[in-house]
N, CA, C, O and CB atoms as a CASP TS submission, in Angstrom:
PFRMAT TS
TARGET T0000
AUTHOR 0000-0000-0000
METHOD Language model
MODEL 1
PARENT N/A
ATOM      1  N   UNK     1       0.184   3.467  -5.122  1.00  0.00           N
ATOM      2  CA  UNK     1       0.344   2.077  -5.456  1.00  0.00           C
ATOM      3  C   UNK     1      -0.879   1.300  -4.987  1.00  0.00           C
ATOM      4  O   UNK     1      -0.845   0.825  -3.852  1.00  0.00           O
ATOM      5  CB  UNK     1       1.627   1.513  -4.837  1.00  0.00           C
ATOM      6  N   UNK     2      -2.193   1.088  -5.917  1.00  0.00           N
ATOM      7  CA  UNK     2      -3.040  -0.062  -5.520  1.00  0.00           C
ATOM      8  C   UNK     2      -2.984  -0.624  -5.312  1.00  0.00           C
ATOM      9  O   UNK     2      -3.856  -0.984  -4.523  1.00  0.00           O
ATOM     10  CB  UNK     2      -3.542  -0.527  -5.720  1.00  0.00           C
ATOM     11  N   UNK     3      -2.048  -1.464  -5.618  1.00  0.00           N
ATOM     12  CA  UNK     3      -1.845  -3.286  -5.134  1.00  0.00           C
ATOM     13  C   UNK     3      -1.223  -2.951  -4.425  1.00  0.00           C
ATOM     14  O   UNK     3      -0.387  -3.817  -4.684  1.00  0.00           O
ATOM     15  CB  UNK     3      -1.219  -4.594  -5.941  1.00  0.00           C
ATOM     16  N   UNK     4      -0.826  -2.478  -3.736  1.00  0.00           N
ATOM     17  CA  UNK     4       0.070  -2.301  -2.193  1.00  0.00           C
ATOM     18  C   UNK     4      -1.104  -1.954  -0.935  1.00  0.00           C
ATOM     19  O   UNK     4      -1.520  -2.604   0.024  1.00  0.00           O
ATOM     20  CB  UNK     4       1.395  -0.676  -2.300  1.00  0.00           C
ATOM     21  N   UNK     5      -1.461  -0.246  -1.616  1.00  0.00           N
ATOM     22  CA  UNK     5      -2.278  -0.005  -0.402  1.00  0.00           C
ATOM     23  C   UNK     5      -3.896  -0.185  -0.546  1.00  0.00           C
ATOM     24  O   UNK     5      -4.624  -0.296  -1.533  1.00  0.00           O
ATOM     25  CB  UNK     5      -1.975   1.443   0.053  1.00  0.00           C
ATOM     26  N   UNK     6      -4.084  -0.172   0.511  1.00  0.00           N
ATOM     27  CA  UNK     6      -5.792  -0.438   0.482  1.00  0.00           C
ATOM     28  C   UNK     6      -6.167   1.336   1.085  1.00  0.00           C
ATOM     29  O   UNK     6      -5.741   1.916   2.084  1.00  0.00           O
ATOM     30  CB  UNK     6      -6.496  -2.155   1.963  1.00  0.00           C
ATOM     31  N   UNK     7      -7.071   1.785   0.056  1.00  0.00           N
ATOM     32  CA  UNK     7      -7.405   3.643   0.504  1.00  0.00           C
ATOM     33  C   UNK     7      -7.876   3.074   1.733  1.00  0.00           C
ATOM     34  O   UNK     7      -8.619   2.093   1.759  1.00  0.00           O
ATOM     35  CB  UNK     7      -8.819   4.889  -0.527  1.00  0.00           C
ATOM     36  N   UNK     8      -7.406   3.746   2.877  1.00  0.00           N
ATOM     37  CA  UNK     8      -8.744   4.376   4.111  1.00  0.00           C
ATOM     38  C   UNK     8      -7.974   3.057   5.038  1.00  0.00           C
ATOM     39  O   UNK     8      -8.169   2.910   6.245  1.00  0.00           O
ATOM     40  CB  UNK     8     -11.210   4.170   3.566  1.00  0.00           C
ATOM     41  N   UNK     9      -7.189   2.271   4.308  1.00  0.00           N
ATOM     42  CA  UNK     9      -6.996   0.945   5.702  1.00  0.00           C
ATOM     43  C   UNK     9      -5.894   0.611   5.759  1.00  0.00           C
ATOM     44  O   UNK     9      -5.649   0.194   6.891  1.00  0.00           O
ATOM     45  CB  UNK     9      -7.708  -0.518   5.650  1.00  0.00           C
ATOM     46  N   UNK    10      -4.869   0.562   4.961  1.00  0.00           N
ATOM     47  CA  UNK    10      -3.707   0.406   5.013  1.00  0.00           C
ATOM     48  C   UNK    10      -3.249   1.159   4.459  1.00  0.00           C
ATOM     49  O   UNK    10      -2.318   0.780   3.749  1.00  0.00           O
ATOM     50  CB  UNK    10      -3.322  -0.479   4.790  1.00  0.00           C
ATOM     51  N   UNK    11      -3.606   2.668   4.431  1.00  0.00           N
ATOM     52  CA  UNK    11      -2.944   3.527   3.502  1.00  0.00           C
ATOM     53  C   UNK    11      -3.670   4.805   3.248  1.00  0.00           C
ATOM     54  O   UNK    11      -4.870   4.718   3.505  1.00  0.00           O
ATOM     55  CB  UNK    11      -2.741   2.832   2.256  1.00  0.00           C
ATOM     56  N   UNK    12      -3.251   6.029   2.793  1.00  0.00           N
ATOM     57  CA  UNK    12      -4.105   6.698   1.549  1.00  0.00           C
ATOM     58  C   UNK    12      -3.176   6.732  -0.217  1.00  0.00           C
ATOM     59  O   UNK    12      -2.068   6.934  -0.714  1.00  0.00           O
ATOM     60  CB  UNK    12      -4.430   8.612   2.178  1.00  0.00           C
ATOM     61  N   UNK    13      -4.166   6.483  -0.465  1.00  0.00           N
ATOM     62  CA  UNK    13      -3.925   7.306  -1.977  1.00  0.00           C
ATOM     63  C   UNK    13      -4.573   8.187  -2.615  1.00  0.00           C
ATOM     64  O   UNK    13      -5.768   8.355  -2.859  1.00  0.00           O
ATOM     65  CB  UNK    13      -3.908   6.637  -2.925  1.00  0.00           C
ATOM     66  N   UNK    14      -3.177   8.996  -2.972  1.00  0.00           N
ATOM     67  CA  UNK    14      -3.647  10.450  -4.171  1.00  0.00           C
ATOM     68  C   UNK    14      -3.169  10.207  -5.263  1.00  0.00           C
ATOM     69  O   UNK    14      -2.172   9.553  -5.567  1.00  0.00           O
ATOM     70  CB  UNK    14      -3.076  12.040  -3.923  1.00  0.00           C
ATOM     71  N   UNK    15      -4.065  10.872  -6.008  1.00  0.00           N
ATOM     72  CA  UNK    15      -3.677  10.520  -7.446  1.00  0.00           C
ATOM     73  C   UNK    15      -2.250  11.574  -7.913  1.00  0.00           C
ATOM     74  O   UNK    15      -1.860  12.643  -7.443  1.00  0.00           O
ATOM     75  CB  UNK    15      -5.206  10.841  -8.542  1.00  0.00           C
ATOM     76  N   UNK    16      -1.789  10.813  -8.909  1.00  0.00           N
ATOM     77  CA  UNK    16      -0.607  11.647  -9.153  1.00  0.00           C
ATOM     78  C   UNK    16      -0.617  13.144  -9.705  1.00  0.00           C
ATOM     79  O   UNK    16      -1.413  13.560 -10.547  1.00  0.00           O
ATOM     80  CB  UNK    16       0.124  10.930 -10.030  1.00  0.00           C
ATOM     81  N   UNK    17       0.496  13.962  -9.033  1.00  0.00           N
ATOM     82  CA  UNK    17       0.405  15.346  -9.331  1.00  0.00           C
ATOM     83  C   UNK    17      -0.762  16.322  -8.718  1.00  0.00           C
ATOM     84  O   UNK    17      -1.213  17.279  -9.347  1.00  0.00           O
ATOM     85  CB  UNK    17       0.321  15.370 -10.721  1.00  0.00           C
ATOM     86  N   UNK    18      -1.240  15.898  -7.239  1.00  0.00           N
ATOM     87  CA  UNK    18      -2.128  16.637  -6.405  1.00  0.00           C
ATOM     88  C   UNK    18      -1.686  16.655  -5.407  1.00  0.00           C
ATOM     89  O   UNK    18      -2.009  15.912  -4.480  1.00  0.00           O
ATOM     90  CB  UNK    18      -3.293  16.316  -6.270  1.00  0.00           C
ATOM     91  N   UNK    19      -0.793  17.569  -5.383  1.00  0.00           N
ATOM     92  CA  UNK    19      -0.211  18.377  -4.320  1.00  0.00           C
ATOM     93  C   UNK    19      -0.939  18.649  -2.961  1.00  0.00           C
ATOM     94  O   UNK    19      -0.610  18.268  -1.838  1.00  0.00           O
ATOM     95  CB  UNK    19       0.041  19.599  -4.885  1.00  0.00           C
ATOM     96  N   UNK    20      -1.982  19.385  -3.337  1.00  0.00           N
ATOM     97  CA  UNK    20      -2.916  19.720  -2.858  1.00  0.00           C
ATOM     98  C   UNK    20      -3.821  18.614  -1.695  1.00  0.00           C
ATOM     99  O   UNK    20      -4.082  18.877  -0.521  1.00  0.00           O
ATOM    100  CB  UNK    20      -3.494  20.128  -3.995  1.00  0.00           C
ATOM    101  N   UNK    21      -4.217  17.180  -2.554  1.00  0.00           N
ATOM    102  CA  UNK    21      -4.566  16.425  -1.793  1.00  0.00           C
ATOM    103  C   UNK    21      -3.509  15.755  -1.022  1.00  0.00           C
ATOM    104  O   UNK    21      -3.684  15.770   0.197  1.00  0.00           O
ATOM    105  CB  UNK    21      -5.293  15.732  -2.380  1.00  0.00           C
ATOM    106  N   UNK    22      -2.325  15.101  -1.511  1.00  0.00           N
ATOM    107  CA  UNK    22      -1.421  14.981  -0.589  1.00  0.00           C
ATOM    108  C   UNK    22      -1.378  15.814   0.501  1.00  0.00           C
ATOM    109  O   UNK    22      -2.240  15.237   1.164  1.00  0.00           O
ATOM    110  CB  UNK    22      -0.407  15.014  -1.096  1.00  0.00           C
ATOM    111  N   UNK    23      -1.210  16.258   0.835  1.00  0.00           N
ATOM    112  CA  UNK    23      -1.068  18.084   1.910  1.00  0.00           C
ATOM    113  C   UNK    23      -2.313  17.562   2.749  1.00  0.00           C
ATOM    114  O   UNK    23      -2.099  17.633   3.959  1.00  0.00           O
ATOM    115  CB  UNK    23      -1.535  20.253   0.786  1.00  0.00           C
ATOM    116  N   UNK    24      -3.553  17.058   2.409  1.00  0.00           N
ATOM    117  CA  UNK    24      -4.927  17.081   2.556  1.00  0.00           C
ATOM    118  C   UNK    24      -4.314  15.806   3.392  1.00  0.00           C
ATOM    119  O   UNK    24      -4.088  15.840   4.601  1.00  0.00           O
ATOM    120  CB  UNK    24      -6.158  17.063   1.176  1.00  0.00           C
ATOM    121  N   UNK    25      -4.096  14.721   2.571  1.00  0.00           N
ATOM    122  CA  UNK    25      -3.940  13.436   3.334  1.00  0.00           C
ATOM    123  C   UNK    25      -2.713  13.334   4.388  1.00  0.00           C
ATOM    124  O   UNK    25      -2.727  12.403   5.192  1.00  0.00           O
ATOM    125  CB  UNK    25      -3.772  12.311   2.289  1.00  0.00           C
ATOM    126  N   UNK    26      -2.121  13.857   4.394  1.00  0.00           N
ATOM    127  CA  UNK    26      -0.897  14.338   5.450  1.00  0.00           C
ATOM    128  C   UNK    26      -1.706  14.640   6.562  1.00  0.00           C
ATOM    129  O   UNK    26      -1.680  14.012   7.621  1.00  0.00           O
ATOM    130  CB  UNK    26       0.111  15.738   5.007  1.00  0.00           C
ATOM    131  N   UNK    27      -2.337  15.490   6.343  1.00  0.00           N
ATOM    132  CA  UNK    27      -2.715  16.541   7.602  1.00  0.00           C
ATOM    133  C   UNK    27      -4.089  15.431   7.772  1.00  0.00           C
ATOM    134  O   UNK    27      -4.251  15.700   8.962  1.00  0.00           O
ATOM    135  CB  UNK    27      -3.104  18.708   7.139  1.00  0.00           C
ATOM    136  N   UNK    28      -5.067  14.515   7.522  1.00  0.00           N
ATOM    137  CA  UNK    28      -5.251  13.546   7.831  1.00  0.00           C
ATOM    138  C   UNK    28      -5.085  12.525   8.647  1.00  0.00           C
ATOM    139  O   UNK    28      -5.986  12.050   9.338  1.00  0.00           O
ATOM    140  CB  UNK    28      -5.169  13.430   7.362  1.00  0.00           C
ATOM    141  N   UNK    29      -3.837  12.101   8.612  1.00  0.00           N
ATOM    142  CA  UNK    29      -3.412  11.520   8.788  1.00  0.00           C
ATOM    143  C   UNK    29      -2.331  11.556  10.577  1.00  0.00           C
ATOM    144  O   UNK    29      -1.969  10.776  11.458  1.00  0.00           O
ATOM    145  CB  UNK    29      -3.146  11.504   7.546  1.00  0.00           C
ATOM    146  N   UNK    30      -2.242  12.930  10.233  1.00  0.00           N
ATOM    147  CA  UNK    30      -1.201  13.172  11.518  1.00  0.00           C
ATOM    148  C   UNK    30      -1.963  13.777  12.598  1.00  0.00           C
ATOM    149  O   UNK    30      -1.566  13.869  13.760  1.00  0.00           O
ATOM    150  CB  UNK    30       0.104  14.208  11.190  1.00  0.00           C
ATOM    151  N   UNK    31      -3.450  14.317  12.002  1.00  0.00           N
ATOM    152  CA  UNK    31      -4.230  14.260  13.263  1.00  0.00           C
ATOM    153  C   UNK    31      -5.241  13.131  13.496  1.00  0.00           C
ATOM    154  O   UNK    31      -6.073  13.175  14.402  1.00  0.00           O
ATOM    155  CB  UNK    31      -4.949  15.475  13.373  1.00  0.00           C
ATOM    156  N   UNK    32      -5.138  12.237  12.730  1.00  0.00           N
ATOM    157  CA  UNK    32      -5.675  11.253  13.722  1.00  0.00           C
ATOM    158  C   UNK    32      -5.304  10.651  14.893  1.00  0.00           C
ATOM    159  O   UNK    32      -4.154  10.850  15.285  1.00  0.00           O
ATOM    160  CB  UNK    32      -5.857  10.438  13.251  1.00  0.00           C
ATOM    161  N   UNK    33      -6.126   9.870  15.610  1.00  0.00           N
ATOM    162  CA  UNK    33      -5.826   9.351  16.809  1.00  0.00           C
ATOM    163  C   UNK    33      -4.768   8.219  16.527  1.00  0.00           C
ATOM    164  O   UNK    33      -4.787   7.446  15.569  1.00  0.00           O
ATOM    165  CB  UNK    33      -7.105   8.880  17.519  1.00  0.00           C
ATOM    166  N   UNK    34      -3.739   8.273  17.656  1.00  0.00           N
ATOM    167  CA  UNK    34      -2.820   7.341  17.543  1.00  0.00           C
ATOM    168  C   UNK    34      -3.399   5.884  16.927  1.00  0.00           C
ATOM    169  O   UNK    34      -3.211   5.321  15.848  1.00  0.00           O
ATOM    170  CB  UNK    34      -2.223   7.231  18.907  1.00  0.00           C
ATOM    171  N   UNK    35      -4.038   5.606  17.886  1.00  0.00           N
ATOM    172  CA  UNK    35      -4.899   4.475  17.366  1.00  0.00           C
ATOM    173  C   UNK    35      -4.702   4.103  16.062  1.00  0.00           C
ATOM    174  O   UNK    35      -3.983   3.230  15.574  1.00  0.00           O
ATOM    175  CB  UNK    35      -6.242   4.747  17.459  1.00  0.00           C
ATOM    176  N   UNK    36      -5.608   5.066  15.469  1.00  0.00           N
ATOM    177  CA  UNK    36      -5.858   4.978  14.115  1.00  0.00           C
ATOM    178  C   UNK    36      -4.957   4.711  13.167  1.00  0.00           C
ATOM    179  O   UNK    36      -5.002   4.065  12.120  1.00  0.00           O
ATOM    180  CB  UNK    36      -6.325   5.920  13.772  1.00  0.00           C
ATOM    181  N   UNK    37      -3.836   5.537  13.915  1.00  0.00           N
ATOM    182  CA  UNK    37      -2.532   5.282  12.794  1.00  0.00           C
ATOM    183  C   UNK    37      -1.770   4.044  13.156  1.00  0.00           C
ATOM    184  O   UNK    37      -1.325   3.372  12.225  1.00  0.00           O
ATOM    185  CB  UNK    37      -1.341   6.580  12.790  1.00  0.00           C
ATOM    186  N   UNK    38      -1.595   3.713  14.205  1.00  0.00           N
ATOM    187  CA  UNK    38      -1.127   2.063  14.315  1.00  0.00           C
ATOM    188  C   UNK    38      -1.918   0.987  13.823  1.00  0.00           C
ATOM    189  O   UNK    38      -1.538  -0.142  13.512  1.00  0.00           O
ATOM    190  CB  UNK    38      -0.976   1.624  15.696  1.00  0.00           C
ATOM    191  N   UNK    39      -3.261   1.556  13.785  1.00  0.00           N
ATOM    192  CA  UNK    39      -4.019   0.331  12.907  1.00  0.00           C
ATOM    193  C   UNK    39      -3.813   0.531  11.459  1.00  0.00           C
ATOM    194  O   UNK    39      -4.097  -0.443  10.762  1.00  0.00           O
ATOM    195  CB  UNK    39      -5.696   0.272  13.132  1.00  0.00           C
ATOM    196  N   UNK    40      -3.412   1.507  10.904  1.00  0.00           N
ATOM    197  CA  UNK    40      -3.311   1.611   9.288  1.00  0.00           C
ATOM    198  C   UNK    40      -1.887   0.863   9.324  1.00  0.00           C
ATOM    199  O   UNK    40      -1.716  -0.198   8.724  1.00  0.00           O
ATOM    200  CB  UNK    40      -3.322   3.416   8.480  1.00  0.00           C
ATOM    201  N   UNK    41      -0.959   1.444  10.012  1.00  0.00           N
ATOM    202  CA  UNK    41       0.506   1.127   9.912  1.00  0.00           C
ATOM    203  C   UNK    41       0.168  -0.470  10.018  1.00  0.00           C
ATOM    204  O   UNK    41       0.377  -0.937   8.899  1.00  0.00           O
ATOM    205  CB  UNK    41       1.635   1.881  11.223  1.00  0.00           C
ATOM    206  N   UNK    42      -0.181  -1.286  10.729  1.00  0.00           N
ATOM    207  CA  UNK    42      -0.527  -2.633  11.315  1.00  0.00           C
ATOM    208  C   UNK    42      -0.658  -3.314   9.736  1.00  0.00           C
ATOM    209  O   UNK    42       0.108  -4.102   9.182  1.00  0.00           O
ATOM    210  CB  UNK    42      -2.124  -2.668  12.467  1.00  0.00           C
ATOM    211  N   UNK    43      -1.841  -2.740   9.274  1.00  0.00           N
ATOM    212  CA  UNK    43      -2.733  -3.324   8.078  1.00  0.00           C
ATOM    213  C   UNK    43      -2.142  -3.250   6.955  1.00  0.00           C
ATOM    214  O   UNK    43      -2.496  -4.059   6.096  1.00  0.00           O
ATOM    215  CB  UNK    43      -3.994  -2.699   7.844  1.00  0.00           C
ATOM    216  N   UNK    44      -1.105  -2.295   6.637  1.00  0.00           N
ATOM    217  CA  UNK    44      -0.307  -2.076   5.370  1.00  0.00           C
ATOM    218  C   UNK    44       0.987  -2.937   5.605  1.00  0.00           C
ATOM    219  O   UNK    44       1.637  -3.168   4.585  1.00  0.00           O
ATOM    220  CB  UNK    44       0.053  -0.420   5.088  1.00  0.00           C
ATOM    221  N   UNK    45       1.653  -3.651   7.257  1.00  0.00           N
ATOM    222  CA  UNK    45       2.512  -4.354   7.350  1.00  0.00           C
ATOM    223  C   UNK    45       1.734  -5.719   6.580  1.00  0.00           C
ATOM    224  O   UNK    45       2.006  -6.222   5.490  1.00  0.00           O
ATOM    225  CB  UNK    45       3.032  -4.358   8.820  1.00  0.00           C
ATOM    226  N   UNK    46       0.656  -6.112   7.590  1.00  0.00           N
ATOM    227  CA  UNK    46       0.186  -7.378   7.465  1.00  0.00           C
ATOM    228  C   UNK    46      -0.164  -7.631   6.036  1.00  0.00           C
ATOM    229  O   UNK    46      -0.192  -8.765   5.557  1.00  0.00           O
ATOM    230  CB  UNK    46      -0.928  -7.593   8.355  1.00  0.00           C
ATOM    231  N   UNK    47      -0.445  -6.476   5.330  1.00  0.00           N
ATOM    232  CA  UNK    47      -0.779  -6.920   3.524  1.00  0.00           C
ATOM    233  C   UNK    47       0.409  -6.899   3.005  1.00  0.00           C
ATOM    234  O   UNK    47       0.342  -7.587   1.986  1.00  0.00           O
ATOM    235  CB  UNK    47      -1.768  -5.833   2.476  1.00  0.00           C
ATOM    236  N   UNK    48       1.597  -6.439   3.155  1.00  0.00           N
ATOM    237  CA  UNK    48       2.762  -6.578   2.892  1.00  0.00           C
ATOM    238  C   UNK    48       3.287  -8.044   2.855  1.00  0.00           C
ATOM    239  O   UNK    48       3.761  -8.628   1.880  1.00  0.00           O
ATOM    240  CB  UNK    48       3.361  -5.808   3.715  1.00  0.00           C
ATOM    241  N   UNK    49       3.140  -8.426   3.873  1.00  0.00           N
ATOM    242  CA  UNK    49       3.794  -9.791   4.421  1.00  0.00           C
ATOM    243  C   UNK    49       3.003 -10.891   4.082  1.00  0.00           C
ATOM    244  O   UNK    49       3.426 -11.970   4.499  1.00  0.00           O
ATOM    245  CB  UNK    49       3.971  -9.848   5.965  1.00  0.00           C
ATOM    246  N   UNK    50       2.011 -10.906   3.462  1.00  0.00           N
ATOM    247  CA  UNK    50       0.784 -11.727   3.055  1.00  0.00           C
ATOM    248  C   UNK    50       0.879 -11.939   1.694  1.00  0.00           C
ATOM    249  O   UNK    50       1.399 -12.931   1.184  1.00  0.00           O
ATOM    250  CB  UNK    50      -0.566 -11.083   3.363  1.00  0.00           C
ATOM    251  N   UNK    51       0.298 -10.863   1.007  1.00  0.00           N
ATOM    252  CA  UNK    51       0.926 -10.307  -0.508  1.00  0.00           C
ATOM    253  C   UNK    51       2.366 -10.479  -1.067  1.00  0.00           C
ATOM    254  O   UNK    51       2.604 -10.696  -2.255  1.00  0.00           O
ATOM    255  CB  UNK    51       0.838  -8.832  -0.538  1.00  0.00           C
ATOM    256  N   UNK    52       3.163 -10.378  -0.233  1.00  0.00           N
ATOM    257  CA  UNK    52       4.964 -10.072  -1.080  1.00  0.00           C
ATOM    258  C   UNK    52       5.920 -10.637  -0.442  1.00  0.00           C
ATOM    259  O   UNK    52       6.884 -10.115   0.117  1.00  0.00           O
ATOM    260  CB  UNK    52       5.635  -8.450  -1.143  1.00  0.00           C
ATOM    261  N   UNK    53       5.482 -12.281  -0.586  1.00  0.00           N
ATOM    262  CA  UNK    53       6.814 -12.751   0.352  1.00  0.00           C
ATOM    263  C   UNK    53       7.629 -13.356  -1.495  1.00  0.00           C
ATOM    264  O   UNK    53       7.129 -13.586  -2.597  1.00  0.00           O
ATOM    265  CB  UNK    53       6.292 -14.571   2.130  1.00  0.00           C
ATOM    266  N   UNK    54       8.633 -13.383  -1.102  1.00  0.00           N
ATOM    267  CA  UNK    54       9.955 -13.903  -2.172  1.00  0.00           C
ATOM    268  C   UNK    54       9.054 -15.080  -2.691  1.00  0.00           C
ATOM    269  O   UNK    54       8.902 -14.976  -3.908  1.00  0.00           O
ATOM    270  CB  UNK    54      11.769 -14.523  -1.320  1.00  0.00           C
ATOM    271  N   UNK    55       8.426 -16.134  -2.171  1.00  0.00           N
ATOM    272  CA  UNK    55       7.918 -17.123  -2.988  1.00  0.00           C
ATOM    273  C   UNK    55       6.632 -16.625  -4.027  1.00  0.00           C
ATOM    274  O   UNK    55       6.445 -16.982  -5.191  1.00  0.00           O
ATOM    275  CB  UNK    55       7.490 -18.258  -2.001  1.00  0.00           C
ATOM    276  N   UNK    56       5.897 -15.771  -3.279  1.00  0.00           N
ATOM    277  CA  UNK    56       4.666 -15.291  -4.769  1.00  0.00           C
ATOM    278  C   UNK    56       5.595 -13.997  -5.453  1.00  0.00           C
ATOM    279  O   UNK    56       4.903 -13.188  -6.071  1.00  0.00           O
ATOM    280  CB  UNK    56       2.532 -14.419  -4.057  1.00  0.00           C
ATOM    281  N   UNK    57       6.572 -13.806  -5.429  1.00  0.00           N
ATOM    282  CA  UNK    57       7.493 -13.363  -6.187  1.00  0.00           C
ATOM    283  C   UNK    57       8.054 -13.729  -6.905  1.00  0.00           C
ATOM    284  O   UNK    57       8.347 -12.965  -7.824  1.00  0.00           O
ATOM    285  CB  UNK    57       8.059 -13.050  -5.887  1.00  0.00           C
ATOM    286  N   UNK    58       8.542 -15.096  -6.930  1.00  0.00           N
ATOM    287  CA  UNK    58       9.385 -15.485  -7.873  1.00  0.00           C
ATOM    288  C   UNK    58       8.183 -16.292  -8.675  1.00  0.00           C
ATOM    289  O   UNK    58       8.121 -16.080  -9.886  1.00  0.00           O
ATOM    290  CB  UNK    58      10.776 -16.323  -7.305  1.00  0.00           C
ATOM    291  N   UNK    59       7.430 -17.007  -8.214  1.00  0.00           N
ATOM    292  CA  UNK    59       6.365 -16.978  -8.915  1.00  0.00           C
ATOM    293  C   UNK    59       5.176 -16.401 -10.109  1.00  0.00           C
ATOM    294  O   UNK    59       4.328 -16.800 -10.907  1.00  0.00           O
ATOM    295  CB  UNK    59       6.189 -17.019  -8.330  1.00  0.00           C
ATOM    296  N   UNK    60       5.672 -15.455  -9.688  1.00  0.00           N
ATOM    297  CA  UNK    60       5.076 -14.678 -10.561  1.00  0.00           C
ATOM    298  C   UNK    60       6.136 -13.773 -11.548  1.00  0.00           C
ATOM    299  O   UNK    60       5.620 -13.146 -12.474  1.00  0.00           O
ATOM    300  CB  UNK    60       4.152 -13.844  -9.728  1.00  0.00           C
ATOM    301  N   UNK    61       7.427 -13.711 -11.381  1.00  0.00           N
ATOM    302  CA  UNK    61       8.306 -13.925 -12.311  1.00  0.00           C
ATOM    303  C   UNK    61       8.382 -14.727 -13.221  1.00  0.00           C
ATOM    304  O   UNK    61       8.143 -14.486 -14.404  1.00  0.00           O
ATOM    305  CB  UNK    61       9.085 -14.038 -11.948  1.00  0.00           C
ATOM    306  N   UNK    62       8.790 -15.961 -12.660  1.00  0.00           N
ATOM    307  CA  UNK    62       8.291 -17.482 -13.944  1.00  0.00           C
ATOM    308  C   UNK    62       7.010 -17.147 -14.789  1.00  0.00           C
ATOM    309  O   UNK    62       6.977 -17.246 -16.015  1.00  0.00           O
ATOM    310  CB  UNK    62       7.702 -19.241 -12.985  1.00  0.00           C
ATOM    311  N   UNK    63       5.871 -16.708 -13.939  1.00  0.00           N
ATOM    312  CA  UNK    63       4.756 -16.597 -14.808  1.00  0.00           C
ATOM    313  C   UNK    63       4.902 -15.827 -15.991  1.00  0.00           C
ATOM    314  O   UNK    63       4.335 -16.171 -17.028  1.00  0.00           O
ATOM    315  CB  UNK    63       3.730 -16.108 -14.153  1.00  0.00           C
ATOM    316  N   UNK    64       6.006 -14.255 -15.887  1.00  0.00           N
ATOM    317  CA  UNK    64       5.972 -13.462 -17.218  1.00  0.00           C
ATOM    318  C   UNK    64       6.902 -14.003 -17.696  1.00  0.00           C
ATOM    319  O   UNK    64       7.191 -13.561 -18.808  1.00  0.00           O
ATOM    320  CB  UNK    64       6.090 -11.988 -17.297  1.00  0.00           C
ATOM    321  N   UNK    65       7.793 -15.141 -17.172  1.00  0.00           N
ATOM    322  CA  UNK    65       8.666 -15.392 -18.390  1.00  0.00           C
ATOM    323  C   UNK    65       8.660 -16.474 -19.508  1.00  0.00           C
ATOM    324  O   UNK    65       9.272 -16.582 -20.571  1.00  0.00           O
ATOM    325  CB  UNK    65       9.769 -15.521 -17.927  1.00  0.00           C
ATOM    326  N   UNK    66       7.141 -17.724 -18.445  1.00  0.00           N
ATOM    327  CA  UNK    66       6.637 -18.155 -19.041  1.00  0.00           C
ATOM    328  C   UNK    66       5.896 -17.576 -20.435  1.00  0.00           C
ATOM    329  O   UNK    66       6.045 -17.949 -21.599  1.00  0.00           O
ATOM    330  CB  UNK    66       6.201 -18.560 -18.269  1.00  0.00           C
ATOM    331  N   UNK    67       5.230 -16.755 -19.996  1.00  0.00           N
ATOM    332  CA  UNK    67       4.294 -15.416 -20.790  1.00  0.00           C
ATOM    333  C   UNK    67       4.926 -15.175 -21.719  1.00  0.00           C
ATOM    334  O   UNK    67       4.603 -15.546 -22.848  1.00  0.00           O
ATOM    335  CB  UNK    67       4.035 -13.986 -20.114  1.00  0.00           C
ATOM    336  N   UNK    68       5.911 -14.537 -21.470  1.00  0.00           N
ATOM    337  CA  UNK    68       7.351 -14.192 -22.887  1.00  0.00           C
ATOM    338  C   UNK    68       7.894 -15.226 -23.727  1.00  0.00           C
ATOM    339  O   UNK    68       8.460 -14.902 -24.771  1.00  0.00           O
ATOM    340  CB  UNK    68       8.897 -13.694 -22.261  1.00  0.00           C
ATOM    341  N   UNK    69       7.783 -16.475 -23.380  1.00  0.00           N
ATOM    342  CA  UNK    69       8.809 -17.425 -24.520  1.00  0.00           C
ATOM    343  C   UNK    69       7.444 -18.416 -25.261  1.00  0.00           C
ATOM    344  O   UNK    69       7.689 -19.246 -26.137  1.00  0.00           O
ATOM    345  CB  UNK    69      10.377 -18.779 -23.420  1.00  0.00           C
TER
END
């Protein structure tokens, strides 16, 4: 999910149906330094909560339904 995660900072992404790299980014991921992973975990909350609160949600609902009629 792009608009969710940011590669390398709030996240990884693999492309779909690569097993292989998933597996890759797992094992990435679980040996990094704690650190590291509370700062990704941190950065994918804080874009969460920035990005996707109920008001630029419904907002942007109206917008496609504006869009549609």
């Amino acid at each position: 999910m792009p608009e969710l995660v940011e590669d390398g900072r709030s996240g990884l992404l693999v492309p779909p149906g690569r097993a292989d790299l998933l597996a890759d980014a797992l094992e990435r991921v679980l040996s990094a330094p704690e650190a590291d992973r509370d700062a990704m975990a941190a950065a994918g909350r804080a874009r969460v909560e920035a990005e996707f609160t109920p008001q630029r949600a419904a907002r942007r609902l109206m917008e496609l339904l504006d869009y549609a009629t």
